[in-house]
Residue, then its C-alpha position, 0 to 999 in steps of 0.5 A: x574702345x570700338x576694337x575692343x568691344x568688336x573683338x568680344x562681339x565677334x568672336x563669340x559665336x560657335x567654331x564650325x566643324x570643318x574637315x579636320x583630320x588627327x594631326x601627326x606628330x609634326x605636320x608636313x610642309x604641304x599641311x602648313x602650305x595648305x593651312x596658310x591658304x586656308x587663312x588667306x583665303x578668309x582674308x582676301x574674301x573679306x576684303x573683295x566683299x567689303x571694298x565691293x560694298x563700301x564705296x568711297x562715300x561710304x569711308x567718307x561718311x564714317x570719318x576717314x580720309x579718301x586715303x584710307x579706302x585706297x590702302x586698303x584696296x592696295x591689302x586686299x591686292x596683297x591678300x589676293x597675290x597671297x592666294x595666287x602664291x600658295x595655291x600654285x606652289x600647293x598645286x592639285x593640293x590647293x584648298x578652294x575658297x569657302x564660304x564666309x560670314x563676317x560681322x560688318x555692318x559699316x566701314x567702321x565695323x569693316x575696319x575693326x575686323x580688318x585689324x583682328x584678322x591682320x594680327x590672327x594672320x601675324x600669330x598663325x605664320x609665327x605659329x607655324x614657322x617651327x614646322x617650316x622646312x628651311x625653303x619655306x620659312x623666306x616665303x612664310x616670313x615675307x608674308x608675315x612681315x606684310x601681315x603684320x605692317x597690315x596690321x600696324x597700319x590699321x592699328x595706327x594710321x586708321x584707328x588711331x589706336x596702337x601699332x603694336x603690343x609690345x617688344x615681341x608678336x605673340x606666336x599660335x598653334x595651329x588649333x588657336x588660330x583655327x578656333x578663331x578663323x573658323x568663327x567665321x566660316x560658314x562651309x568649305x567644299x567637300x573636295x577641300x583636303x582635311x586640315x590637321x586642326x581642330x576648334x576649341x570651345x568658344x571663351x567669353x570674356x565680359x565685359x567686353x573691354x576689360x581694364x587690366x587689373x579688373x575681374x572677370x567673367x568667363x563663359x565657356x563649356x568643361x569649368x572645372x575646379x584647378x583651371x586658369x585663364x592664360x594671357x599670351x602676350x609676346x613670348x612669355x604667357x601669364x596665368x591667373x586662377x579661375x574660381x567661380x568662372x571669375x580671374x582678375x587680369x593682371x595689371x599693365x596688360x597693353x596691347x592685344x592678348x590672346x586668352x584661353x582656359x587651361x588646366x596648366x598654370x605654368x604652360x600654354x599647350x593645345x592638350x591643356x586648352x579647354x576653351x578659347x582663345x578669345x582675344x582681349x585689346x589694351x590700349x595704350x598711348x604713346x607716352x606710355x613706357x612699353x617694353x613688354 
């Protein structure tokens, strides 16, 4: 539950305008590297400040085992190798580190966000890996396969909670992952190359841990009659009518689902999206049958 009310809070707040630039047809292999480095940095942040901040009494003091805070200095030495790579494989052309606020307060607060950014990361190298060139996409898959063992294990092992959502990840464009990164930059050097995204409006989900199956309340600028709420989850999106700023959720959602306003309701794609994605999170036990 403490996942899932963290996710609402935390993403519900304004993207920052950041360099951007009209994307072409099909990004170049340096826009992907450039992109990617962009998101690593954001992590490997993250975790240099917090792990500064959080001592090992402070794990204890929360309830986890001296264990945990150890696995995580251990991401954030891979979080950091991730930067190192890409910035000497882009070269002159690296993107600098920008400046982050996050929304930690504790180490549980720290770990909540550690398994939102974990499984963004998952969904950003499987969006992207369609623009790869074929050098890249053994380099891009090492990386996402590490993100998303990240991911399971603070899902897992730290939370006690969920591994994963189901049979398949669920693959973002560019612009979904980017409204959800940008929500926590603050600023980015003005020599930063501009990136081929943009930031979608934000979308509000409430209540903040909905069950599946229940109503819900949407908050997001441009409602307009014939939208619906898409629920992308593994390879196959669900759509249901918005009416009023309200959806009813269809049932058996498990897992972690990414939602975002559309005008189409039979395919998700960035000129159809108004706002989002906003991520929702439904948990589900082990005896639970899961082949979604």
């Amino acid at each position: 539950m403490l996942f899932a009310t963290f996710v609402a809070s935390s993403l519900a707040v304004a993207a920052v305008a950041l360099p951007t630039q009209k994307r072409a047809d099909v990004p170049t292999a340096t826009d992907i590297l450039q992109y990617a480095l962009t998101l690593e940095h954001l992590e490997a942040a993250f975790y240099s400040q917090y792990l500064d901040q959080f001592d090992a009494a402070a794990f204890e003091k929360d309830g986890y085992a001296p264990w945990v805070r150890g696995r995580f200095e251990q991401i954030a030495q891979h979080e950091a190798t991730h930067v190192s790579f890409l910035s000497s494989a882009l070269g002159d052309a690296a993107t600098k580190a920008c400046t982050y606020k996050f929304p930690v307060t504790d180490p549980k607060s720290f770990v909540a966000l550690s398994q939102i950014l974990e499984g963004v990361g998952v969904t950003a190298y499987l969006g992207a890996a369609q623009f790869l060139t074929a050098d890249l996409v053994p380099v891009a898959g090492s990386i996402l396969t590490t993100e998303a063992r990240h991911a399971a294990w603070v899902g897992s092992a730290v939370s006690q909670g969920t591994p994963w959502s189901g049979a398949f990840d669920t693959p973002q464009t560019l612009d979904e992952v980017y409204s959800l990164a940008s929500s926590f930059i603050t600023g980015c050097p003005s020599s930063n190359p501009a990136l081929p995204v943009k930031a979608f409006p934000a979308l509000t989900v409430g209540p903040a841990a909905p069950a599946a199956g229940s109503s819900v309340t949407l908050t997001f600028d441009g409602a307009a009659d014939g939208q619906f709420l898409a629920l992308m989850t593994g390879l196959t999106p669900k759509f249901v009518p918005i009416s009023s700023g309200k959806a009813t959720l269809p049932a058996g959602l498990q897992g972690t689902v990414y939602a975002v306003v559309s005008k189409n309701g039979t395919a998700v794609s960035d000129e159809d999206t108004v706002a989002g994605p906003a991520i929702l999170s439904f948990p589900f036990d082990s005896y639970a049958s899961n082949p979604q």
